[in-house]
MMTF fields as JSON, N, C-alpha, C and O atoms, coordinates in Angstrom:
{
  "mmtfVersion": "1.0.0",
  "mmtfProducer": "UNKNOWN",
  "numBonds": 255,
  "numAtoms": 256,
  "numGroups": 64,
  "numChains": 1,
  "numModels": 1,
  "chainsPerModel": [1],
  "groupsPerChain": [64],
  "chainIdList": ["A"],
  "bondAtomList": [4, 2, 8, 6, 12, 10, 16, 14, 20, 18, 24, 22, 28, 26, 32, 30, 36, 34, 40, 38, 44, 42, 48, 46, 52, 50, 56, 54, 60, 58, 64, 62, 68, 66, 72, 70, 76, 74, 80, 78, 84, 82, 88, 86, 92, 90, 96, 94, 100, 98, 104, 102, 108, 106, 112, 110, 116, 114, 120, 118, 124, 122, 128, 126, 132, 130, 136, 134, 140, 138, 144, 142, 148, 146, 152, 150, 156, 154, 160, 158, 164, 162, 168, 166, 172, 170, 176, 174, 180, 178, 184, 182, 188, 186, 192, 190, 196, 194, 200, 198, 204, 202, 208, 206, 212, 210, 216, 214, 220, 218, 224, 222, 228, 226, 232, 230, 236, 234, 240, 238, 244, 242, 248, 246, 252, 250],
  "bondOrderList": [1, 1, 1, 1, 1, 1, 1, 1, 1, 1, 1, 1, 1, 1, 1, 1, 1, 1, 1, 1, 1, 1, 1, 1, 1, 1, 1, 1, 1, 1, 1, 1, 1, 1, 1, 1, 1, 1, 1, 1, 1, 1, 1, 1, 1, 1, 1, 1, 1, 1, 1, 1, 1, 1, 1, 1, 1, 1, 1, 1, 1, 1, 1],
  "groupList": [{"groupName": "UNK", "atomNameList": ["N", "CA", "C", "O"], "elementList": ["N", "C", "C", "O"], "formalChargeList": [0, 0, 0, 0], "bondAtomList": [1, 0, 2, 1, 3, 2], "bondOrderList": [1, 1, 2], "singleLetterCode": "X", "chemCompType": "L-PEPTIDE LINKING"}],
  "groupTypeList": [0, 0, 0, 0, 0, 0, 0, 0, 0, 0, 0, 0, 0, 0, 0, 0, 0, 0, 0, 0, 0, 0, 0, 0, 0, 0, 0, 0, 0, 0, 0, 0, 0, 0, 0, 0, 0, 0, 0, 0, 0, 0, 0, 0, 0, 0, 0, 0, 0, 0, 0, 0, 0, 0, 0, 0, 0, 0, 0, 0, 0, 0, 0, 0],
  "groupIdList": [1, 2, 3, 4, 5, 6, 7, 8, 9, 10, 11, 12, 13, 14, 15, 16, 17, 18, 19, 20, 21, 22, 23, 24, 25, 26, 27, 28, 29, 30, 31, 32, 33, 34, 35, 36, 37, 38, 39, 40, 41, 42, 43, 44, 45, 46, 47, 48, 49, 50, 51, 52, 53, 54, 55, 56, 57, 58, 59, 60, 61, 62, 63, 64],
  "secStructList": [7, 5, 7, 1, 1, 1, 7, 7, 5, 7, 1, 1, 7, 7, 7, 3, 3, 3, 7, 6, 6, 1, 7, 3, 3, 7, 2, 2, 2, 2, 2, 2, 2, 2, 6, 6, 7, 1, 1, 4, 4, 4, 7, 7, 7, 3, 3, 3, 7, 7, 7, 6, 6, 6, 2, 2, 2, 2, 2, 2, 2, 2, 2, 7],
  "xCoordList": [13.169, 12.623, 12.951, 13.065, 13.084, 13.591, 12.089, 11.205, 12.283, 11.352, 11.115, 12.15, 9.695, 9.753, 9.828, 10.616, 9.137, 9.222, 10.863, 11.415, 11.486, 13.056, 14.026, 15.097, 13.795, 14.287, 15.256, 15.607, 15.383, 15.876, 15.398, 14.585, 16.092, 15.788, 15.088, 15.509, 14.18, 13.293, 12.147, 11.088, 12.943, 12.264, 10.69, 9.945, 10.105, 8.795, 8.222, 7.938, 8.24, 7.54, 6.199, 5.883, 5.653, 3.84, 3.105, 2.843, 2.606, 2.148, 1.659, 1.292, 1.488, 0.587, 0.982, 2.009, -0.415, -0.381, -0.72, -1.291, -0.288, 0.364, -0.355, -0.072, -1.17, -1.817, -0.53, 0.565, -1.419, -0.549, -0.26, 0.522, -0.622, -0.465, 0.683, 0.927, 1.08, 1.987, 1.5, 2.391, 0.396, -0.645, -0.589, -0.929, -0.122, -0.208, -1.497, -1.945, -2.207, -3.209, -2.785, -1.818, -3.675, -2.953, -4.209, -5.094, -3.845, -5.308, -6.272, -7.09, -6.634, -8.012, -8.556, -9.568, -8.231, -8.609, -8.402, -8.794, -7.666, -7.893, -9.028, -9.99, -9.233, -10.788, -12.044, -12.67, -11.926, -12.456, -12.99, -13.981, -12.428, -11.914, -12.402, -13.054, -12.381, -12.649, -14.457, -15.044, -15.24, -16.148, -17.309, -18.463, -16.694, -17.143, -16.57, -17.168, -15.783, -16.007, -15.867, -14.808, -16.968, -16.936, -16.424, -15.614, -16.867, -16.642, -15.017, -14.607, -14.268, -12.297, -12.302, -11.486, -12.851, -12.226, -10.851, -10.018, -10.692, -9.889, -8.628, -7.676, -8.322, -7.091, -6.062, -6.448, -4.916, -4.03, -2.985, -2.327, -2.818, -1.883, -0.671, -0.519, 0.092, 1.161, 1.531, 1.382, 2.001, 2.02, 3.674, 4.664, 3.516, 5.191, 4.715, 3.765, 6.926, 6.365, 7.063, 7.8, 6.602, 6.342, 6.888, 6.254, 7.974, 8.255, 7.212, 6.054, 7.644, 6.629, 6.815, 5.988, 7.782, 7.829, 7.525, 7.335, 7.377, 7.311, 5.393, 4.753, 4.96, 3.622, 2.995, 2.067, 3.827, 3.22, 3.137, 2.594, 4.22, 4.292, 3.477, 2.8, 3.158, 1.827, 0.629, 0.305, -0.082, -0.628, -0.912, -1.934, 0.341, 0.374, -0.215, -1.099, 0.345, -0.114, -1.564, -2.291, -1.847, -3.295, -4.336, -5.524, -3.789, -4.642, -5.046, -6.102, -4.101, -3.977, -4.95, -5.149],
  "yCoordList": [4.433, 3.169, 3.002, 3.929, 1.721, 1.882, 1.251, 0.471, 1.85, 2.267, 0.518, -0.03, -0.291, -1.1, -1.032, -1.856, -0.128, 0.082, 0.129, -0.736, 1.413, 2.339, 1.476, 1.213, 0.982, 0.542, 2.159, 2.104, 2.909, 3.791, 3.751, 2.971, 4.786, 4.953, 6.46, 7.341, 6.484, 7.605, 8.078, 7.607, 9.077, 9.762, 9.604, 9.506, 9.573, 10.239, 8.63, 8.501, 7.808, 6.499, 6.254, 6.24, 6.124, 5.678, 4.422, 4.199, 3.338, 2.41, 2.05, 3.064, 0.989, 0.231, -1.1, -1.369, -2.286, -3.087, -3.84, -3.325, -5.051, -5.917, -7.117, -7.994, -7.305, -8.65, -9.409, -9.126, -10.482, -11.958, -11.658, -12.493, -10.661, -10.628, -9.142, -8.412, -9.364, -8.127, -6.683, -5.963, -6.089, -5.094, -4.158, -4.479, -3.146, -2.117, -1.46, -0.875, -1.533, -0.605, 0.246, -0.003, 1.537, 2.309, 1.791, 0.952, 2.749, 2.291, 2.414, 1.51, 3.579, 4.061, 2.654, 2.041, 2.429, 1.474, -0.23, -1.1, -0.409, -1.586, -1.331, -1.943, -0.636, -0.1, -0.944, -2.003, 0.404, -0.016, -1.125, -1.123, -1.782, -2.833, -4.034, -4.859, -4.28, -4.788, -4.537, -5.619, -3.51, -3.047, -3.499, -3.622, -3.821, -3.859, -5.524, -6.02, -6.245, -7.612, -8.18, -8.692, -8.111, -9.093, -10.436, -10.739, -11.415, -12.85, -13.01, -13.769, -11.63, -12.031, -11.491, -10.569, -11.628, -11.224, -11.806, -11.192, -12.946, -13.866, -13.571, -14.174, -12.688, -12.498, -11.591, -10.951, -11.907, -11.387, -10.169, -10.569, -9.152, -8.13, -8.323, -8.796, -7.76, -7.268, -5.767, -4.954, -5.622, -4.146, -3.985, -4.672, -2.95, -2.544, -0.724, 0.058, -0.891, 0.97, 1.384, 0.654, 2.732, 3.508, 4.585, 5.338, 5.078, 6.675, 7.728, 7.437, 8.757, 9.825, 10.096, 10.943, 9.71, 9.848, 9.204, 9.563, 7.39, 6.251, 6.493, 6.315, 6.979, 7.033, 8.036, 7.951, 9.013, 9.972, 10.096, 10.944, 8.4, 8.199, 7.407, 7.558, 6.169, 5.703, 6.46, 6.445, 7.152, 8.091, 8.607, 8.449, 9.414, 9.981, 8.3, 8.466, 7.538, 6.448, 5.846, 5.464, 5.856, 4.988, 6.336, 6.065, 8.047, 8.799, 8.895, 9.304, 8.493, 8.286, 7.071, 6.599],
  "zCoordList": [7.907, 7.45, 5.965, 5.163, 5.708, 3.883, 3.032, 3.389, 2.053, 1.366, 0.596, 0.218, 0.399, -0.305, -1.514, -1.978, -2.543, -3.755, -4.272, -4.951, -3.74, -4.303, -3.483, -4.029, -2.208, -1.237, -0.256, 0.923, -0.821, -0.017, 1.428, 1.924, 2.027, 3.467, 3.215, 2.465, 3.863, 4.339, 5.902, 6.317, 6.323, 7.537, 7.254, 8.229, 5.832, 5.982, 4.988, 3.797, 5.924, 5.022, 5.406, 6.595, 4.795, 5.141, 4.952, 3.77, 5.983, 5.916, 4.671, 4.077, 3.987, 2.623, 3.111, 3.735, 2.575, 2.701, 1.307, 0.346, 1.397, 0.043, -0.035, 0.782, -0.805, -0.984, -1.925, -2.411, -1.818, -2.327, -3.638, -4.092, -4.573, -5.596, -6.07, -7.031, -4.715, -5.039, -5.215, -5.666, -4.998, -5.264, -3.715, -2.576, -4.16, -2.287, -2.229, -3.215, -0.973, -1.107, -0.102, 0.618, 0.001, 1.033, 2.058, 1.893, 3.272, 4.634, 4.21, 4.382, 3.463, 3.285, 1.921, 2.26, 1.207, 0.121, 0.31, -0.468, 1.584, 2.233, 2.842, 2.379, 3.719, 4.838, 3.568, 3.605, 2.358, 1.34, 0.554, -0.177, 0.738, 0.12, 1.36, 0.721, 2.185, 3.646, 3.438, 3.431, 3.3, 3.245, 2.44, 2.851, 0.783, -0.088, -0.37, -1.325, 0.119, 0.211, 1.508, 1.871, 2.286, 3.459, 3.489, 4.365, 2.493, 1.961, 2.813, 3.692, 1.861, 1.818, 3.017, 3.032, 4.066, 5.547, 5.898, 6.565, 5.435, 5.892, 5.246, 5.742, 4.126, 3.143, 4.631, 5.608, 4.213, 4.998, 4.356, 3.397, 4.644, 4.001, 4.979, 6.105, 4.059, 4.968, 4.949, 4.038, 6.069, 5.991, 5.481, 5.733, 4.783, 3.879, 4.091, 4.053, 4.445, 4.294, 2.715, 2.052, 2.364, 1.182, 1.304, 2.044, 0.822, 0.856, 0.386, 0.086, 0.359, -0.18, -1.291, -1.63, -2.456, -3.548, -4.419, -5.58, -3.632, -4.43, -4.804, -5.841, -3.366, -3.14, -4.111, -4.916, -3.75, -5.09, -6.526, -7.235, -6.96, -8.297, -8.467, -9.484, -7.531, -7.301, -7.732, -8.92, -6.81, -7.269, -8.49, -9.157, -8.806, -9.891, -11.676, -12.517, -11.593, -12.369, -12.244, -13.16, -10.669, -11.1, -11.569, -11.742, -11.806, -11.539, -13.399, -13.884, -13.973, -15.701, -15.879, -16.998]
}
């Protein structure tokens, strides 16, 4: 699958979904996020896949 961030192709890509504002959340922080605003039920993601490196630089940035 190719990667949305790098665009590469990668065996090991992992679901994230993309609000309108260009913003990925992964499953667990959409769930989250779903939880803690009932109101935005209605917002629509899209699902984009993520390599494992893009994800882990992800990661690695929101953890700063």
């Amino acid at each position: 699958m190719k990667c949305y961030v790098c665009k590469a192709t990668d065996s090991i890509s992992l679901p994230m979904y993309l609000d309108k504002n260009k913003r990925l959340f992964s499953e667990s922080k959409l769930e989250a996020f779903r939880v803690l605003h009932p109101e935005a039920a209605y917002i629509e993601f899209e699902k984009v896949m993520v390599c494992g490196m893009c994800k882990f630089e992800m990661e690695v940035r929101e953890a700063k």
